[in-house]
py3Dmol code that shows the C-alpha trace and the ligand (Angstrom):
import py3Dmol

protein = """\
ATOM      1  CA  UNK A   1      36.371 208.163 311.424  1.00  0.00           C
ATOM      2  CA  UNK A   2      36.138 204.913 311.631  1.00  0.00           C
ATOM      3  CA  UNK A   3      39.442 202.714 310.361  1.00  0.00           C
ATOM      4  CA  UNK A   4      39.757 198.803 309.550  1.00  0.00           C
ATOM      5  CA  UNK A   5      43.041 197.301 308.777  1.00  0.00           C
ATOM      6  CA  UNK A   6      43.681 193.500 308.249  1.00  0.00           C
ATOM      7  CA  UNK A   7      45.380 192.174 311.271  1.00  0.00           C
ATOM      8  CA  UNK A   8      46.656 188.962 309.548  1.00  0.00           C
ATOM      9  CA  UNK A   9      46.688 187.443 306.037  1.00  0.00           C
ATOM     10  CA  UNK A  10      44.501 184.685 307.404  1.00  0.00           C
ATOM     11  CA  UNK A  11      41.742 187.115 309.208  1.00  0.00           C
ATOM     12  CA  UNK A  12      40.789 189.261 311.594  1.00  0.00           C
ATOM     13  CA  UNK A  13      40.760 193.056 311.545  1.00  0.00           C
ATOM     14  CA  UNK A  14      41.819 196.098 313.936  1.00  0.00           C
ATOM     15  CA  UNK A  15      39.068 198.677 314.508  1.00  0.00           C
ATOM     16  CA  UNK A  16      40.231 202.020 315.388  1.00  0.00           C
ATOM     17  CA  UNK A  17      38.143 205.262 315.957  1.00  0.00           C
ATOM     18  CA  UNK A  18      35.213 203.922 317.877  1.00  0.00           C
ATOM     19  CA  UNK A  19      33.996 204.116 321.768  1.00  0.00           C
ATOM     20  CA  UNK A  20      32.460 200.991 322.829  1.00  0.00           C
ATOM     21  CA  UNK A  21      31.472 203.048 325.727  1.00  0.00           C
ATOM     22  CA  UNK A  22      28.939 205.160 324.129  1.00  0.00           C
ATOM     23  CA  UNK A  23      26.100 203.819 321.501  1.00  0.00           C
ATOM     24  CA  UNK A  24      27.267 203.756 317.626  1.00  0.00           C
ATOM     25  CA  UNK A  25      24.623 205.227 315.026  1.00  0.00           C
ATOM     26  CA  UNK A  26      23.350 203.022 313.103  1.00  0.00           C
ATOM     27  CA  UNK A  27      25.557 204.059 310.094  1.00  0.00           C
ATOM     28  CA  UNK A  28      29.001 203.545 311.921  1.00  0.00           C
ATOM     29  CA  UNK A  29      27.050 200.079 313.316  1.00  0.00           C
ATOM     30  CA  UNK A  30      26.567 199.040 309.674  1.00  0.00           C
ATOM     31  CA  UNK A  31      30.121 199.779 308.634  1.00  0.00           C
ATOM     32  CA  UNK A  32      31.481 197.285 311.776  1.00  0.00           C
ATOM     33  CA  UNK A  33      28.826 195.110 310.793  1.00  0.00           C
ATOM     34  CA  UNK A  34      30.170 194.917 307.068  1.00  0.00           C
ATOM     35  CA  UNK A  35      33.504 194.582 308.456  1.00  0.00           C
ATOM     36  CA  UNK A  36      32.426 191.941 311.256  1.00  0.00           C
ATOM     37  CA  UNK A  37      31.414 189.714 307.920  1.00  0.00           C
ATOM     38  CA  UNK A  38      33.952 190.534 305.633  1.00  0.00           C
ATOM     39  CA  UNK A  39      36.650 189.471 307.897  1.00  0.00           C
ATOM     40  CA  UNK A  40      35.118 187.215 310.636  1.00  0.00           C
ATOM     41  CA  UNK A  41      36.679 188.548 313.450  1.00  0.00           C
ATOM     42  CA  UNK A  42      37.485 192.471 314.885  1.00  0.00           C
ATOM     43  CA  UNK A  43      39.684 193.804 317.537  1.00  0.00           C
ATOM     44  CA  UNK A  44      38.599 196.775 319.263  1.00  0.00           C
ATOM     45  CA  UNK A  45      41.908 198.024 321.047  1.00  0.00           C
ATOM     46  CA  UNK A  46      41.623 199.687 324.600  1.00  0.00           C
ATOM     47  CA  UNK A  47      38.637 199.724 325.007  1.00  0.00           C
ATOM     48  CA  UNK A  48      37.059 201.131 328.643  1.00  0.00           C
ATOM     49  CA  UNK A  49      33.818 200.012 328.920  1.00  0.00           C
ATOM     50  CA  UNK A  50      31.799 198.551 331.753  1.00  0.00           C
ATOM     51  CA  UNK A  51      29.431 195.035 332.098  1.00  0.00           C
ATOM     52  CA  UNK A  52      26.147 197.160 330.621  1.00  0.00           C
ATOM     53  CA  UNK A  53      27.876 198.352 328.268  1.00  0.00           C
ATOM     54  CA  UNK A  54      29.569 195.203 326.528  1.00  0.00           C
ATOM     55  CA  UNK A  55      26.142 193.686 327.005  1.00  0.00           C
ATOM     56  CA  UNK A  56      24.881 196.939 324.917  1.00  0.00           C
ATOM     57  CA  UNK A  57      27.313 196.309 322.267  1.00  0.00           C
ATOM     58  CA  UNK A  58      26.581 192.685 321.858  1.00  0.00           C
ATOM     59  CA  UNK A  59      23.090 193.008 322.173  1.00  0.00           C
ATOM     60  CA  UNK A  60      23.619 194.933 318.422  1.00  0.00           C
ATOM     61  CA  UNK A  61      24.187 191.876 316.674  1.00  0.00           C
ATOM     62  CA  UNK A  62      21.410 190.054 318.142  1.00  0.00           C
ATOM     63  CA  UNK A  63      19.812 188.606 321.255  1.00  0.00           C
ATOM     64  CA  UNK A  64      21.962 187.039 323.859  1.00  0.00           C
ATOM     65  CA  UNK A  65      22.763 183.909 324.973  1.00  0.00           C
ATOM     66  CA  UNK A  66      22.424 183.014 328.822  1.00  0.00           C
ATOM     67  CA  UNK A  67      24.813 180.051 329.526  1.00  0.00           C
ATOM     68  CA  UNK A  68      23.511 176.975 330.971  1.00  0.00           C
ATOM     69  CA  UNK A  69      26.552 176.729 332.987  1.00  0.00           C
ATOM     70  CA  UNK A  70      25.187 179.184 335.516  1.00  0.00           C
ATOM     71  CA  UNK A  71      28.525 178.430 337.901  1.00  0.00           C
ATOM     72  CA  UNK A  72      29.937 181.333 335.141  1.00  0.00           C
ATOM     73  CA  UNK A  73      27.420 184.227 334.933  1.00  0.00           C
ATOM     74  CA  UNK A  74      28.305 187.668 336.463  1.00  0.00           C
ATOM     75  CA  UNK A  75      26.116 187.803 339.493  1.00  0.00           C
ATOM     76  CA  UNK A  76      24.277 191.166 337.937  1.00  0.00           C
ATOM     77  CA  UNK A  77      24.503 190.403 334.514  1.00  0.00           C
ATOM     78  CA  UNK A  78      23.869 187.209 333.594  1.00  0.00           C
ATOM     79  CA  UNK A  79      24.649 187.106 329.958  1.00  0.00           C
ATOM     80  CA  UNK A  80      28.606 187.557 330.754  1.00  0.00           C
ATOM     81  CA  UNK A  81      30.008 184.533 331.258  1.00  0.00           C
ATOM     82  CA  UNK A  82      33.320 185.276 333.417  1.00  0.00           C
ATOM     83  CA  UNK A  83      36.170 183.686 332.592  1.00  0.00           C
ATOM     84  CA  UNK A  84      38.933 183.986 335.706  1.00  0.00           C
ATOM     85  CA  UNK A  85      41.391 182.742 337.398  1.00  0.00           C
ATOM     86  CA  UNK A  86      41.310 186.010 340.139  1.00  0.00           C
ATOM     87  CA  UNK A  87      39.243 184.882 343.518  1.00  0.00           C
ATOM     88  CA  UNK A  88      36.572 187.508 344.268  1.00  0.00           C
ATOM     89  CA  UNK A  89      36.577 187.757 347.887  1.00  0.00           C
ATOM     90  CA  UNK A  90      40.613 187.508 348.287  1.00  0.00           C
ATOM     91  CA  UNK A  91      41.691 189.333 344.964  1.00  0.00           C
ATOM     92  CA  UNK A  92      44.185 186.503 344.734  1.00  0.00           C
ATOM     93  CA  UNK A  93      44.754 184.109 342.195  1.00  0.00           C
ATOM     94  CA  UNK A  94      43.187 180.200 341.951  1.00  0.00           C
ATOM     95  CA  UNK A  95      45.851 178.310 341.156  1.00  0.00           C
ATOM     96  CA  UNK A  96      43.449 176.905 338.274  1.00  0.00           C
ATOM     97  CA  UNK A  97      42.255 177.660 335.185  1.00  0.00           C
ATOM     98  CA  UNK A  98      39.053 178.184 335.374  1.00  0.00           C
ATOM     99  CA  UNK A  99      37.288 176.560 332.311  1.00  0.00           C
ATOM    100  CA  UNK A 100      39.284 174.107 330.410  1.00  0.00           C
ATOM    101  CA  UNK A 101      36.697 173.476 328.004  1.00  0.00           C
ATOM    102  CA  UNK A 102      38.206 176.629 326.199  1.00  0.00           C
ATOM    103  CA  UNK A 103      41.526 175.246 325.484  1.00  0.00           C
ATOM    104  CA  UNK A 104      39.857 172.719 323.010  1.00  0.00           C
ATOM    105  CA  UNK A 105      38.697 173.395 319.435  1.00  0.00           C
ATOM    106  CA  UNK A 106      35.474 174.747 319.284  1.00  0.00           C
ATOM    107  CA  UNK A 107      32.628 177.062 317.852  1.00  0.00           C
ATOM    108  CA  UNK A 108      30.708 178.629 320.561  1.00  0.00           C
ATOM    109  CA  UNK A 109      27.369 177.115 321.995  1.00  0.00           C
ATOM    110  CA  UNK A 110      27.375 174.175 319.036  1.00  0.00           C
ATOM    111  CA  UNK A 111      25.582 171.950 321.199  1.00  0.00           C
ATOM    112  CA  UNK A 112      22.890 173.785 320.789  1.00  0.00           C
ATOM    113  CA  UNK A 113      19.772 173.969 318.399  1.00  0.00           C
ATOM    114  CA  UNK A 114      20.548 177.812 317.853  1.00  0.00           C
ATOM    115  CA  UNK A 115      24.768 178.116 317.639  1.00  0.00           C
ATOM    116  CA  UNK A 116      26.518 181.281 318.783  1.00  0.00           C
ATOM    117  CA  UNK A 117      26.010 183.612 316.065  1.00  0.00           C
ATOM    118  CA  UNK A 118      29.319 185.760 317.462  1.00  0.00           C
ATOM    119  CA  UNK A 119      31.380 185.657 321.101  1.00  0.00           C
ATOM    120  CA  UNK A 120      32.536 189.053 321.978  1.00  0.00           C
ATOM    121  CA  UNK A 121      34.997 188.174 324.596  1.00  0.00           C
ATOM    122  CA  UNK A 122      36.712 191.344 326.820  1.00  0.00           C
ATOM    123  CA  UNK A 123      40.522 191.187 328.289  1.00  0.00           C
ATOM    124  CA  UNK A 124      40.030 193.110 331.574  1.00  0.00           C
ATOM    125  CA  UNK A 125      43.185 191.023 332.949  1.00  0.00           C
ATOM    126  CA  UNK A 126      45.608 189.202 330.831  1.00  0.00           C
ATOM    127  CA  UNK A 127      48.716 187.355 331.235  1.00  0.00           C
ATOM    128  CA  UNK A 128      52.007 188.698 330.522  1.00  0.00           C
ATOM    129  CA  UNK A 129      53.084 185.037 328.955  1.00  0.00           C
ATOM    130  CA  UNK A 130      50.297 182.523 327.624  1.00  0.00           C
ATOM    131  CA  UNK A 131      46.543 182.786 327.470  1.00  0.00           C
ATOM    132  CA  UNK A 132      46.503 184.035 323.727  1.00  0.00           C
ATOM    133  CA  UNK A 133      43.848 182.923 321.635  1.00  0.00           C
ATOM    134  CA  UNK A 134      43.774 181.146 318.589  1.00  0.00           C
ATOM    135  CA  UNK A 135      41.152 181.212 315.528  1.00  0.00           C
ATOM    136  CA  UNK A 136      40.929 179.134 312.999  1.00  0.00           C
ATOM    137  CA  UNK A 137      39.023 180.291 309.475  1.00  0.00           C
ATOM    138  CA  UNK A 138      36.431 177.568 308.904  1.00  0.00           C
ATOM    139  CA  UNK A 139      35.761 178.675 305.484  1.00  0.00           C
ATOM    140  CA  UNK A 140      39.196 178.270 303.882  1.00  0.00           C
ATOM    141  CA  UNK A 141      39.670 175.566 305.825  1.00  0.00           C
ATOM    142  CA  UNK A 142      36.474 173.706 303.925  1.00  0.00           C
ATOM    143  CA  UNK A 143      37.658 175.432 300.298  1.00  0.00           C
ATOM    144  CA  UNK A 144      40.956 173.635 300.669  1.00  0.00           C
ATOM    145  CA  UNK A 145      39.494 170.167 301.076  1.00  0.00           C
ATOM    146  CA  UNK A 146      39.658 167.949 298.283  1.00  0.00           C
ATOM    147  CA  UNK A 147      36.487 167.248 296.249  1.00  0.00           C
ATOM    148  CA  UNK A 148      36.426 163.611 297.460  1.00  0.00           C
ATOM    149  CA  UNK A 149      35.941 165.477 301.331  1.00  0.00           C
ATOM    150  CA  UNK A 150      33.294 167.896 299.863  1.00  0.00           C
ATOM    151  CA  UNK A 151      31.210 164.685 298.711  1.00  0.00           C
ATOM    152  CA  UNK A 152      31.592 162.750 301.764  1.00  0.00           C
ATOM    153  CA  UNK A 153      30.877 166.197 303.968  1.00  0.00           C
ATOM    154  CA  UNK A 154      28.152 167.114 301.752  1.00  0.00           C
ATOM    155  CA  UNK A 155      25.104 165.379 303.681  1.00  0.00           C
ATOM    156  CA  UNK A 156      27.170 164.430 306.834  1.00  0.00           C
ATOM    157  CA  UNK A 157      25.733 165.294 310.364  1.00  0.00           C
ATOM    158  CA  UNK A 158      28.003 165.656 313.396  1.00  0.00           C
ATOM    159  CA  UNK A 159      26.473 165.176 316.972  1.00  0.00           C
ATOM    160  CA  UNK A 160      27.587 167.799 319.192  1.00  0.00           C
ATOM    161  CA  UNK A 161      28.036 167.243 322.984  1.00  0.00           C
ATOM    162  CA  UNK A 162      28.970 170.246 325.575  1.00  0.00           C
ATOM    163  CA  UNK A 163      28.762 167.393 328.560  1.00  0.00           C
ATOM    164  CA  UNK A 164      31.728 165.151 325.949  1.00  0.00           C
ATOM    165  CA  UNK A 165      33.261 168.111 325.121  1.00  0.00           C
ATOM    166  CA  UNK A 166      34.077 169.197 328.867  1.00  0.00           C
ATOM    167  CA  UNK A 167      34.614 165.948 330.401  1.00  0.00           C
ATOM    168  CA  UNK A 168      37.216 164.928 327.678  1.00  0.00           C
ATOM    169  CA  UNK A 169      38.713 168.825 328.332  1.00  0.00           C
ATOM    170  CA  UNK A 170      39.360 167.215 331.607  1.00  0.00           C
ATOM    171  CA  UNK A 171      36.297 169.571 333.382  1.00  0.00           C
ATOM    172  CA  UNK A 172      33.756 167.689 335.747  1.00  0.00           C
ATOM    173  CA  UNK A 173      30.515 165.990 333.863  1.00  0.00           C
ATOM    174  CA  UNK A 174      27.459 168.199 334.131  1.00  0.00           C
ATOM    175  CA  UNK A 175      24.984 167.948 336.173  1.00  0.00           C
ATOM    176  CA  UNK A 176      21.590 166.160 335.455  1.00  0.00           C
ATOM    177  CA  UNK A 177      19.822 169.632 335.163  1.00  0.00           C
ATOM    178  CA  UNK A 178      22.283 171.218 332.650  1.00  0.00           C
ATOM    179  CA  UNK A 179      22.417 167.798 331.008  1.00  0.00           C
ATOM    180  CA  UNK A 180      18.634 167.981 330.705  1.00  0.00           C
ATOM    181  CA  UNK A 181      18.896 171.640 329.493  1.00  0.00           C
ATOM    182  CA  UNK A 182      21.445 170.991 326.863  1.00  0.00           C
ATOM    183  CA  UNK A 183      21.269 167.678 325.367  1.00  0.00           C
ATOM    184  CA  UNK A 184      23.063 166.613 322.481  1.00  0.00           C
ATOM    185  CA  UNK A 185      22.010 167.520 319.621  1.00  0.00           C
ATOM    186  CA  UNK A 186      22.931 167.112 315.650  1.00  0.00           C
ATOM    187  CA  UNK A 187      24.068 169.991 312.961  1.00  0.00           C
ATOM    188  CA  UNK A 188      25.470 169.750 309.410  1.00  0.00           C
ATOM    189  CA  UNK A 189      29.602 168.741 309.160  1.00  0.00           C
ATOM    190  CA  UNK A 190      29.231 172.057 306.285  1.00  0.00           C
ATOM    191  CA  UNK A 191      27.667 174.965 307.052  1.00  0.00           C
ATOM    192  CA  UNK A 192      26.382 177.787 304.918  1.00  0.00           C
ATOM    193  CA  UNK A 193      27.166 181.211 306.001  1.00  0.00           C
ATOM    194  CA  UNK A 194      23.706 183.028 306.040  1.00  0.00           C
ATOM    195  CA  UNK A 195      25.408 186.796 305.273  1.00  0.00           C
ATOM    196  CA  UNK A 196      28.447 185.712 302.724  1.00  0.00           C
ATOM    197  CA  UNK A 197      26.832 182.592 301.400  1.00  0.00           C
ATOM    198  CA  UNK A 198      30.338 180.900 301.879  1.00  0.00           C
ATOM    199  CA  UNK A 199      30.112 177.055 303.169  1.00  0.00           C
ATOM    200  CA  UNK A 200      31.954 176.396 306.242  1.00  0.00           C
ATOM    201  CA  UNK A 201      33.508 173.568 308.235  1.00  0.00           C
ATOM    202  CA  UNK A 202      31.538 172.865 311.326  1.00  0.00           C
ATOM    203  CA  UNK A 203      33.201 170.152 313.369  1.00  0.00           C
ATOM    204  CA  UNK A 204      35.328 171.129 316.224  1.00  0.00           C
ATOM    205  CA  UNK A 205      36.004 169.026 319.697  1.00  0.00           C
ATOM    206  CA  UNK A 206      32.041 169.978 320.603  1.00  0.00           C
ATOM    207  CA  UNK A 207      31.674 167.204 317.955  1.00  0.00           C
ATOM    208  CA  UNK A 208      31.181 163.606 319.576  1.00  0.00           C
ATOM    209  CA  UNK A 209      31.021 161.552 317.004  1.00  0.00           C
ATOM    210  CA  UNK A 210      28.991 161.466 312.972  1.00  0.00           C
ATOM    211  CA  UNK A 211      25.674 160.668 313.264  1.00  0.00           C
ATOM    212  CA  UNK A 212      25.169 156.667 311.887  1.00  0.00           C
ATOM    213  CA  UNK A 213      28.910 156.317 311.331  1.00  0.00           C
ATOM    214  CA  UNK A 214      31.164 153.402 313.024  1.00  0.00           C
ATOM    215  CA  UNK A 215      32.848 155.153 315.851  1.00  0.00           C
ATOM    216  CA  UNK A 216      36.261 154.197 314.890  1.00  0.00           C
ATOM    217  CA  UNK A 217      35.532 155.386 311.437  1.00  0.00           C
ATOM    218  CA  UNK A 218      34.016 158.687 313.082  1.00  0.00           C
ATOM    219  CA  UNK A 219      36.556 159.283 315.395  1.00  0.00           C
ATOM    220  CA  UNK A 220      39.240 158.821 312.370  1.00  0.00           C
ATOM    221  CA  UNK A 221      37.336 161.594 310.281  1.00  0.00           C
ATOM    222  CA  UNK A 222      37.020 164.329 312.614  1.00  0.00           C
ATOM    223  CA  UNK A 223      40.318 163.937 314.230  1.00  0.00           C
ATOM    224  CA  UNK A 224      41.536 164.522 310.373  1.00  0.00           C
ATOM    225  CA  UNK A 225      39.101 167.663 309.691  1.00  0.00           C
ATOM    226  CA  UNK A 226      40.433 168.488 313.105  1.00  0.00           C
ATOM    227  CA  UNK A 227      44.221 168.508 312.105  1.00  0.00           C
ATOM    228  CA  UNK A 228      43.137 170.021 308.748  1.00  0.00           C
ATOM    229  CA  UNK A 229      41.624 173.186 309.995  1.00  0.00           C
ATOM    230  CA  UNK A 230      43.720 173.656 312.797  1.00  0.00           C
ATOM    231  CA  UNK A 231      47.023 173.792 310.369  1.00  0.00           C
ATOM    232  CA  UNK A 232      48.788 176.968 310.333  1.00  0.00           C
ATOM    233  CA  UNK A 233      47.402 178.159 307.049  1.00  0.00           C
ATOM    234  CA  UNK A 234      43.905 178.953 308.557  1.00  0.00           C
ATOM    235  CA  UNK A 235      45.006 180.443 312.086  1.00  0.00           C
ATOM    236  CA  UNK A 236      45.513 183.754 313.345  1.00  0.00           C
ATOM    237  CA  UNK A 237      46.634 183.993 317.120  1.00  0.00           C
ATOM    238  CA  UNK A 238      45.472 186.952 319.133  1.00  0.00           C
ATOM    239  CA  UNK A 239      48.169 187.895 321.615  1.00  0.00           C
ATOM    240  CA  UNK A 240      46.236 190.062 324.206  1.00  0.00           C
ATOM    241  CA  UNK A 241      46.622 193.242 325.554  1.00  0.00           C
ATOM    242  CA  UNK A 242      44.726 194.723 328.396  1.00  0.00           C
ATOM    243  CA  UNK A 243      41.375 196.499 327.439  1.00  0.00           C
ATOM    244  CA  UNK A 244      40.886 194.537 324.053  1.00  0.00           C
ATOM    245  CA  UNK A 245      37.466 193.546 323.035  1.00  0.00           C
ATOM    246  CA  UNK A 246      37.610 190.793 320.423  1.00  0.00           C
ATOM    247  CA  UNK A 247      34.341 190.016 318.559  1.00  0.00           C
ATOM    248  CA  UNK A 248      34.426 186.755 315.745  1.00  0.00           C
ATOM    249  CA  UNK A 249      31.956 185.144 314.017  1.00  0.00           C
ATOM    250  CA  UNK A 250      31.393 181.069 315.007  1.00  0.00           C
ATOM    251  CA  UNK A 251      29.877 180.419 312.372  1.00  0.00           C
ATOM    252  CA  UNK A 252      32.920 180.527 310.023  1.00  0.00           C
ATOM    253  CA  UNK A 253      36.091 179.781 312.827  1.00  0.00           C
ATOM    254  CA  UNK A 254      36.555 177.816 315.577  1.00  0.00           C
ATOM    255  CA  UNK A 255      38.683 179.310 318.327  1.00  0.00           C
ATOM    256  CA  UNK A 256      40.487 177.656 321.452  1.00  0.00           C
ATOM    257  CA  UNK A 257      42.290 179.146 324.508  1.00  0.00           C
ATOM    258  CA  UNK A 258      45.973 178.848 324.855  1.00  0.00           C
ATOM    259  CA  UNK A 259      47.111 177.791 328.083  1.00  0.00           C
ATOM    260  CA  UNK A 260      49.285 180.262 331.195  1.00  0.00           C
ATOM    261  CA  UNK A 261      50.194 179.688 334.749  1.00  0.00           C
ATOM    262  CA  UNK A 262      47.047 180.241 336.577  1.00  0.00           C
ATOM    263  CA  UNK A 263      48.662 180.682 339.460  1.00  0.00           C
ATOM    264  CA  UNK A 264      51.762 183.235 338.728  1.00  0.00           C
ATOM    265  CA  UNK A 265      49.308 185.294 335.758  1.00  0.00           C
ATOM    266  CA  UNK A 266      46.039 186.846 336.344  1.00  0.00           C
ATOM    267  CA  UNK A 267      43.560 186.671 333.564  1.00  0.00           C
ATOM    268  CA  UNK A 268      39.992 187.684 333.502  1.00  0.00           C
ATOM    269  CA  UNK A 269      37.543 188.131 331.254  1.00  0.00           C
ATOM    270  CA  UNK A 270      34.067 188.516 330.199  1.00  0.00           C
ATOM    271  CA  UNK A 271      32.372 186.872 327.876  1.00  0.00           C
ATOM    272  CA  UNK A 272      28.902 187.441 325.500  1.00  0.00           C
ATOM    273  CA  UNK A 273      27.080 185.214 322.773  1.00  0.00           C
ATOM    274  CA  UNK A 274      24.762 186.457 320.405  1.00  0.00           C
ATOM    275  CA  UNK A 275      22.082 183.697 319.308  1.00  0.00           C
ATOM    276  CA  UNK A 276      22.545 182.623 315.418  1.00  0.00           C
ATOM    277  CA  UNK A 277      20.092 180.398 313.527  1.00  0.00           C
ATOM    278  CA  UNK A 278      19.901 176.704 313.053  1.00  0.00           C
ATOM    279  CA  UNK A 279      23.143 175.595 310.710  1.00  0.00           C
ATOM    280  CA  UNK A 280      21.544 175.017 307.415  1.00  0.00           C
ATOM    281  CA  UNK A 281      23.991 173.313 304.713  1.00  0.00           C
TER     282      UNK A 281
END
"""
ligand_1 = """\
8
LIG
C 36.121 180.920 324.716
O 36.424 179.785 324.416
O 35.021 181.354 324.423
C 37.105 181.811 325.434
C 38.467 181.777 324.840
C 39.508 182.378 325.721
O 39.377 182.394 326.948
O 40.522 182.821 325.168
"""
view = py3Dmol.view(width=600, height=400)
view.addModel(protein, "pdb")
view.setStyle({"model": 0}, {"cartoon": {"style": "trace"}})
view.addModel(ligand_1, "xyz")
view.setStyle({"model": 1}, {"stick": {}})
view.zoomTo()
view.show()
């Protein structure tokens, strides 16, 4: 049977009594589904499961994203972006983390025309101190503004930039070929959720600046919605333990990495994007 319990007040749910491994009928998909929407984001404790099989899973929820940054897909299975700090050929670790891009705000694959529709992200590794991750609820976060926000939000576009976004994270510009791939491109500051029909916040550090607003005026506004959303009151941390699969919904949070000691901790993991639709408002 399966069994969903709240993990936080602000969201996120355990999921007990399923086996990633194997292939869920469809009604035990539908009730993850239900609870994948009703609380944005699920934990699937110990979970043993191999590369085809997370790609399985995540294919459920929709087709999946291949990452531009090809530097990060698994050399067999392209659609898991790997996320470590453990060399292959020595079994040792970097010294470095290996993408800080993650440790800023964000909502995954915003710089695209088609968003991340979920990330279902796999602790195979994980520190014993650091490396937890933090989500923040995008929906509360835009309830709570005041109604003077809501106006100026209401038609507002935000430019979103991965090339910004990672050399600002202090990661090395793109080259001209992934900059050609992914160029910038413009979505609503408020979402609407297609399932729930709740509007969200969508700004986060992908954002470069509001389209047709003074920079310094720009840079002002979403370093506010920034601090807004990122308060306590709309974050849950997951602290992770080995074998977790963790499965959220961008288009209502925006997560970011915590950091560890690359080189004393070992942490990998393996990453998966469903595609979403274009952010309508
Ligand atoms: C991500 O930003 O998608 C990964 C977050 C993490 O490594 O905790």
């Amino acid at each position: 049977m399966i069994e969903v319990r709240p993990r936080s007040p602000v969201m996120g749910a355990e999921v007990r009594g399923v086996d990633l491994s194997v292939r869920l009928n469809q009604d035990s998909f539908g009730e993850i589904l239900d609870a994948f929407h009703r609380h944005m984001l699920l934990v699937f404790p110990d979970q043993h499961i191999d590369e085809a099989q997370q790609v399985a899973f995540s294919r459920r929820f929709g087709e999946l994203q291949i990452h531009v940054l090809e530097q990060y897909r698994h050399p067999r299975h392209p659609e898991i972006y790997v996320l470590s700090n453990v060399d292959a050929a020595t079994g040792r670790t970097t010294g470095t983390h290996p993408d800080k891009g993650t440790l800023v705000w964000h909502s995954d694959l915003s710089f695209v025309p088609r968003p991340a529709l979920a990330t279902a992200l796999y602790g195979i590794e994980v520190p014993d101190t650091g490396g937890d991750t933090l989500y923040a609820d995008m929906c509360a976060a835009y309830d709570a503004l005041d109604e003077d926000t809501k106006k100026l939000l209401a038609k507002m576009k935000a430019v979103h930039d991965i090339n910004v976004s990672r050399i600002r994270a202090g990661e090395a510009p793109m080259s001209e070929r992934q900059r050609a791939e992914a160029p910038p491109v413009e979505h609503p500051a408020v979402r609407t959720h297609p399932a729930t029909g709740r509007k969200a916040l969508y700004v986060s550090r992908h954002a470069s600046h509001v389209a047709g607003m003074p920079r310094a005026e720009s840079d002002a506004l979403l370093a506010r919605l920034q601090a807004h959303a990122t308060s306590g009151r709309f974050v849950y941390r997951h602290r992770w333990r080995s074998r977790d699969l963790v499965i959220w919904d961008n288009r209502c949070t925006m997560h970011c990495a915590t950091p560890y000691d690359p080189g004393a901790e070992r942490r990998v993991m393996h990453r998966t994007v469903v595609k979403g639709d274009s952010p309508y408002n």
